[in-house]
C-alpha positions in Angstrom: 160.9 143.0 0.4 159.7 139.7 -0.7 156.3 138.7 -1.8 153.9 135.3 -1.0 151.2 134.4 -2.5 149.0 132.3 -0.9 145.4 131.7 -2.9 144.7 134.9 -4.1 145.9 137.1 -1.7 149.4 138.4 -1.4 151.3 138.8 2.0 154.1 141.3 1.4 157.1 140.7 4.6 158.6 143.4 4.7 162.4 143.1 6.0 162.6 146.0 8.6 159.7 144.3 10.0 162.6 141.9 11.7 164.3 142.8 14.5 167.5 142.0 15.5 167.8 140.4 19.2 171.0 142.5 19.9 168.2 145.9 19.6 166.0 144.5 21.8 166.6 145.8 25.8 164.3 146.5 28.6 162.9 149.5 27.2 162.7 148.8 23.6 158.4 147.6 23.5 158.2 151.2 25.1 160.2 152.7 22.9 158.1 151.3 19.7 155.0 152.2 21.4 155.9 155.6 22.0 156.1 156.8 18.6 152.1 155.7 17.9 151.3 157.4 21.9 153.5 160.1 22.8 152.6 159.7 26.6 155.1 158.0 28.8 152.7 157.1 31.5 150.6 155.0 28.8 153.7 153.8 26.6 154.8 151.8 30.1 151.3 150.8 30.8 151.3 149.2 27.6 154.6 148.1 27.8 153.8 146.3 30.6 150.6 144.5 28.6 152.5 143.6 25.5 155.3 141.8 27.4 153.1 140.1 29.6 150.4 138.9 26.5 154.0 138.1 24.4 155.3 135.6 27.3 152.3 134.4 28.0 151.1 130.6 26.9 149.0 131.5 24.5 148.6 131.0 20.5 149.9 133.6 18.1 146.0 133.8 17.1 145.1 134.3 20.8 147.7 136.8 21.0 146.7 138.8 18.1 143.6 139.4 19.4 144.8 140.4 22.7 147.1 143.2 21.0 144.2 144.4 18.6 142.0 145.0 21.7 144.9 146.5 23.3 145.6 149.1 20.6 141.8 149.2 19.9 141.5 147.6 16.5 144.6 150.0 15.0 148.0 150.3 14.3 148.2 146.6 12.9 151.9 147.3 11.6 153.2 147.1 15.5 151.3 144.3 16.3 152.6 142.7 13.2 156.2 143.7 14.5 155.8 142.5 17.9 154.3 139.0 16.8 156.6 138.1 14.5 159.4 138.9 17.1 157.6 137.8 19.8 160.4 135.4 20.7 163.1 137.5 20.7 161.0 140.4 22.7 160.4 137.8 25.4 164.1 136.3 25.5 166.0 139.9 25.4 163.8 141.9 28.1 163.8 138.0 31.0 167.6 139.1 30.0 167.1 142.2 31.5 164.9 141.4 34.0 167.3 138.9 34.9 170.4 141.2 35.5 167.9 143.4 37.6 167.0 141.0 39.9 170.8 140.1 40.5 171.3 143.5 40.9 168.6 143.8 43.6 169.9 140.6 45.7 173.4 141.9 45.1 172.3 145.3 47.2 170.8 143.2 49.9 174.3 141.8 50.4 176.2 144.8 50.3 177.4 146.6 53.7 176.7 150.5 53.3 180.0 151.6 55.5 182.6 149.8 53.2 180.3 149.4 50.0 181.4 145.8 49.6 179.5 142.9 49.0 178.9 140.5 52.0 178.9 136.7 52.1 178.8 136.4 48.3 179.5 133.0 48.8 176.4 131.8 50.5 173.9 132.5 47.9 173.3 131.5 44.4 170.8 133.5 41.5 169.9 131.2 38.9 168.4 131.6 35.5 166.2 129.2 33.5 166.8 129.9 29.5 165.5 127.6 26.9 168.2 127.8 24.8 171.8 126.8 25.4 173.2 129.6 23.0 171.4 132.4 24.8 172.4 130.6 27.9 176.1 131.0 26.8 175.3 134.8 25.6 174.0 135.5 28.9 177.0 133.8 30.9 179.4 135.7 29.2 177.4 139.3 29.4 177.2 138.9 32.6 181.0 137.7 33.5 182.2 140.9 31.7 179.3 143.2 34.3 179.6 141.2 37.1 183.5 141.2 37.0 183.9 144.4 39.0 181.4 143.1 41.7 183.7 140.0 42.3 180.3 137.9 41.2 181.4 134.2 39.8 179.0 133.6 36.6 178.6 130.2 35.3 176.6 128.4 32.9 
């Protein structure tokens, strides 16, 4: 744990308050939420509304205040958590989201009586990433997934 002092107040950061980008998967802002509301039904609904107030636009400050009203003014450890990882929350679940959407298009493709994939080579999934490391992660995740589906993956 380190501490800052900044005037006279002190910020403690607290290390486990970091969160790796290899933890982070589709479900993992659900997860986190769950153990403050045991309810599944409202975990995903609030899944849904931290992802889409992290990718959105905005300021960290206008983000803040979006997850305090959220969570009603409490549990300011999580929001804590999820703004100082906001960039890898957003990068590691449009990974997800990405190899779901390939998935999807793949099954429109795919003939039911032979369960192969039909005319693979006359349509293309692309995926926007802002950085070209991820981009390389990414390529070669999905090379190794793909592989069995006969799916070409390039950068």
């Amino acid at each position: 744990m380190k501490t800052f002092i900044s005037g006279e107040a002190t910020t403690k950061v607290k290390a486990k308050d970091i969160v790796s980008p290899h933890a982070v998967s589709g479900f993992w802002v659900q997860r986190q939420i769950s153990k403050v509301f045991p309810d599944s039904v409202t975990a995903a609904a609030d899944a849904v509304s931290i992802l889409s107030i992290l990718s959105s636009e905005s300021s960290t400050r206008n983000c803040k205040n979006q997850l305090m009203e959220l969570f009603d003014y409490q549990n300011l450890h999580f929001i804590t958590k999820f703004l100082k990882n906001r960039d890898a929350i957003v990068l590691c679940t449009k990974r997800m989201q990405t190899m779901l959407t390939i998935l999807n298009e793949l099954g429109k493709h795919c003939n039911e009586e032979t369960a192969e994939f039909d005319l693979l080579d006359t349509f293309k999934c692309a995926s926007v990433l802002p950085m070209k490391v991820v981009l390389q992660e990414m390529a070669r995740n999905f090379t190794a997934r793909f592989k069995v589906y006969n799916v070409k993956v390039g950068e």
